[in-house]
N, CA, C and O of each residue as an XYZ file, in Angstrom:
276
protein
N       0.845     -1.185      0.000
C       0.000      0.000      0.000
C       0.886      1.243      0.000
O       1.794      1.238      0.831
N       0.762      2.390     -0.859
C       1.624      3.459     -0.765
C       0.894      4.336      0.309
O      -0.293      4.191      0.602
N       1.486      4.986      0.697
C       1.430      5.605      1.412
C       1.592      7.182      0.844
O       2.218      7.386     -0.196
N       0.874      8.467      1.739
C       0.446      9.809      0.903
C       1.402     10.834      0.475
O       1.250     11.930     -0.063
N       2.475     10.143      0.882
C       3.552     10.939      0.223
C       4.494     10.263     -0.921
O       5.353     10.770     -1.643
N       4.004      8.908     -0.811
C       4.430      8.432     -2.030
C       3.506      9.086     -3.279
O       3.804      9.442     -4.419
N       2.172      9.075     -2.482
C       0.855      9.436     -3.856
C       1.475     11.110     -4.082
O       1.432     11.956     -4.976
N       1.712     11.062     -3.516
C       1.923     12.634     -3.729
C       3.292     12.883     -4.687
O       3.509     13.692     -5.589
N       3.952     12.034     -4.202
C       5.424     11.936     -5.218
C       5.176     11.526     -6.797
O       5.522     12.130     -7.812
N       4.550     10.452     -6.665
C       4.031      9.951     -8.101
C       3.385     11.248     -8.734
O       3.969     11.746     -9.696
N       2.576     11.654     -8.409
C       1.222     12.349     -8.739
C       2.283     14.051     -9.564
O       1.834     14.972    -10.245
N       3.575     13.818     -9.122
C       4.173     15.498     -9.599
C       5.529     14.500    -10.495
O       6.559     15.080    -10.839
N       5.389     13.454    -10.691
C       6.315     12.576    -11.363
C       7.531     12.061    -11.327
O       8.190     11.707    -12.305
N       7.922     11.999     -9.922
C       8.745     12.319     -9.146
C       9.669     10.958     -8.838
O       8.845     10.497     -8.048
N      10.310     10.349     -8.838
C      10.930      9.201     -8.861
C      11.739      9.453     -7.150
O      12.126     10.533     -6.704
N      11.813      8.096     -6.460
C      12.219      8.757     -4.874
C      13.824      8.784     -4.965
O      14.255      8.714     -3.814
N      14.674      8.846     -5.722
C      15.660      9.375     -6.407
C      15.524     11.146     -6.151
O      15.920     11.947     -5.305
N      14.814     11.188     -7.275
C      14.383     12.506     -7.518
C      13.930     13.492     -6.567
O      14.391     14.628     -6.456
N      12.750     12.847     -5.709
C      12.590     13.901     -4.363
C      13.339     14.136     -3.524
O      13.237     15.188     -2.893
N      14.489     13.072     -3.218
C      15.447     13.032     -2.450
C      16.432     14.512     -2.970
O      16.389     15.676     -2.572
N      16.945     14.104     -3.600
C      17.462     15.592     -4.535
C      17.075     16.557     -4.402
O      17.629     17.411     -3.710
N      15.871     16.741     -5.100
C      15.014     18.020     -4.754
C      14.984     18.245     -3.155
O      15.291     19.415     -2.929
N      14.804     17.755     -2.344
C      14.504     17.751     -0.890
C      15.653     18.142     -0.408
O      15.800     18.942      0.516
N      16.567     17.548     -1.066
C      18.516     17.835     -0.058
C      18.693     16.636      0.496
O      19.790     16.672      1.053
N      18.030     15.251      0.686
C      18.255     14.410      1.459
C      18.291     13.036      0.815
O      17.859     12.915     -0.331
N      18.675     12.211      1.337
C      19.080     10.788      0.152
C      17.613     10.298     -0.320
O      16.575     10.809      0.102
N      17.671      9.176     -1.308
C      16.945      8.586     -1.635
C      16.029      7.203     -0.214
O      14.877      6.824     -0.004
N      16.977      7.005      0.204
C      17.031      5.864      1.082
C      15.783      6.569      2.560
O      15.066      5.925      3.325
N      15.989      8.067      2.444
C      15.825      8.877      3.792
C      13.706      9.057      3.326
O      12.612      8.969      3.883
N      14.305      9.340      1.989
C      12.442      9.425      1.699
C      11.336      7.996      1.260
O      10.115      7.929      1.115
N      12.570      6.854      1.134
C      12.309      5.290      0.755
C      11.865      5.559      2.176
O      10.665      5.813      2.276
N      12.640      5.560      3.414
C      11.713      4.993      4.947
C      10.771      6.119      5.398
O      10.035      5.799      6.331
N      10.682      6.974      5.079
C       9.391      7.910      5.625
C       8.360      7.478      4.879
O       7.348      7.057      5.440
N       8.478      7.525      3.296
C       7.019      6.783      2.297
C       6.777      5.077      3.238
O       5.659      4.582      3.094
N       7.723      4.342      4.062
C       7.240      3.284      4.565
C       7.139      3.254      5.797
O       7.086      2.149      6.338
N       7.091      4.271      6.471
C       6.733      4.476      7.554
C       7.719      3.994      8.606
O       7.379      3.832      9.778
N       8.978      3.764      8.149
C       9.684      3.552      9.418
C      10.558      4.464      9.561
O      11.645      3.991      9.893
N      10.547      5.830      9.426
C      10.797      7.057     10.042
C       9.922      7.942      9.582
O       9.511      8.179      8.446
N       9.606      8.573     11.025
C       8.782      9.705     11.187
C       9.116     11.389     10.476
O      10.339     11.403     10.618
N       8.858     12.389      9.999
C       9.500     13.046      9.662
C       9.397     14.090     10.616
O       8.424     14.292     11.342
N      10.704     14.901     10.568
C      10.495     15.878     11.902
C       9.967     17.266     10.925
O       9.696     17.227      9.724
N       9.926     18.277     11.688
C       9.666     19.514     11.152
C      10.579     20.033      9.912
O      10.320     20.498      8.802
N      11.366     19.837     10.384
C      12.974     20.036      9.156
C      12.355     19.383      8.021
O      11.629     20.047      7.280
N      12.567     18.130      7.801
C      11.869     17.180      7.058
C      11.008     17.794      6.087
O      11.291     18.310      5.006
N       9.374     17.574      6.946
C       8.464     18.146      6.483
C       8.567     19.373      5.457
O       8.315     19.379      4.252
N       9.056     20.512      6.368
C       9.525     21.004      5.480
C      10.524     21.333      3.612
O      10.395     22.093      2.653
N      11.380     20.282      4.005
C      12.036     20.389      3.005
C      11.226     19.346      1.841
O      11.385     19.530      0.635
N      10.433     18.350      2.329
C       9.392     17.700      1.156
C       8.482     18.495      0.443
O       8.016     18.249     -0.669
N       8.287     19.349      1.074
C       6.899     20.084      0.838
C       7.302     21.392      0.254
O       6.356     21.967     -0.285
N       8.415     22.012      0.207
C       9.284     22.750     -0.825
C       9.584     21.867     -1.925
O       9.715     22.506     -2.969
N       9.750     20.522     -2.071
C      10.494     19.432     -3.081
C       9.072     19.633     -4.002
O       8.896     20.062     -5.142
N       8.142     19.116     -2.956
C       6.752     19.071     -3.750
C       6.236     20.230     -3.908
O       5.017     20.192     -3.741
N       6.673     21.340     -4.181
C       5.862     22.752     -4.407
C       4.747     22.860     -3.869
O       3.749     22.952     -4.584
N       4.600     22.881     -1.843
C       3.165     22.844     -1.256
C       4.058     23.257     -0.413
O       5.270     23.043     -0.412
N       2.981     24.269      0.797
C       2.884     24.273      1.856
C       3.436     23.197      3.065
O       2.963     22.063      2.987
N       4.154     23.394      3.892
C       4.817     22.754      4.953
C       3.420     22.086      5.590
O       3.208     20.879      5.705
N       2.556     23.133      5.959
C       1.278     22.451      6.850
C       0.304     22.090      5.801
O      -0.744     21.773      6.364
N       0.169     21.978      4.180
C      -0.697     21.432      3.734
C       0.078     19.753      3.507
O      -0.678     18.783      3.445
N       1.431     19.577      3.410
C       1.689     18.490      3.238
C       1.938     17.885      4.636
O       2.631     16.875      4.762
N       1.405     18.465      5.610
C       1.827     18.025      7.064
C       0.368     17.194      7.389
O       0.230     16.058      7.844
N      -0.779     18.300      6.940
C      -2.257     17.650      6.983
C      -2.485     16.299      6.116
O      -3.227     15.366      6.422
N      -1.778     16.401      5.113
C      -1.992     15.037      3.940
C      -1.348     14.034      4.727
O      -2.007     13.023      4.974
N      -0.332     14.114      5.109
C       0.381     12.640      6.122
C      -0.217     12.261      7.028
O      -0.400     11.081      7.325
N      -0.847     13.809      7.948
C      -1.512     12.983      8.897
C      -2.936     12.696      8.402
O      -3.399     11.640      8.833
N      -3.556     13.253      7.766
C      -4.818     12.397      7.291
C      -4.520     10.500      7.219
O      -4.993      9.562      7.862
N      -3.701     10.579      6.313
C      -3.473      9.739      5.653
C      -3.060      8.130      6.794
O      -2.772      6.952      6.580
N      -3.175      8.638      7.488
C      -2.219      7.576      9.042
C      -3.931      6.855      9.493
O      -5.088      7.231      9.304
N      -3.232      5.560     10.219
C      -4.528      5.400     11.276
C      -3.677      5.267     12.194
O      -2.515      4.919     12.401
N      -4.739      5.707     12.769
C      -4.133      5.765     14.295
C      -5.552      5.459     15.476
O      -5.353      5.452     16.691
């Protein structure tokens, strides 16, 4: 199951290569946040959501929508 920042990666055509780059941070770093075995901190968040041309807190709301909890 992908998860909403993968959909979100796909969706701007984005290869996790590619966001990594764009973001400043490895490939490997946005492979375990799209699988959920790291959390992203504020830093993070941030720098995805510049990668993805959005808002820090609109791509902050899409992750957490996206969770069950």
């Amino acid at each position: 199951m992908l998860t909403q920042l993968a959909h979100l990666r796909i969706e701007k055509g984005y290869k996790i290569r590619q966001l990594g780059e764009l973001a400043g941070v490895s490939k490997s770093t946005v492979h375990n946040i799209e699988n959920g075995n790291v959390i992203p901190g504020i830093d993070m968040v941030c720098k995805l959501a510049r990668a993805l041309e959005m808002e820090p807190a609109e791509l902050f709301s899409t992750l957490v929508e996206g969770e069950d909890y």
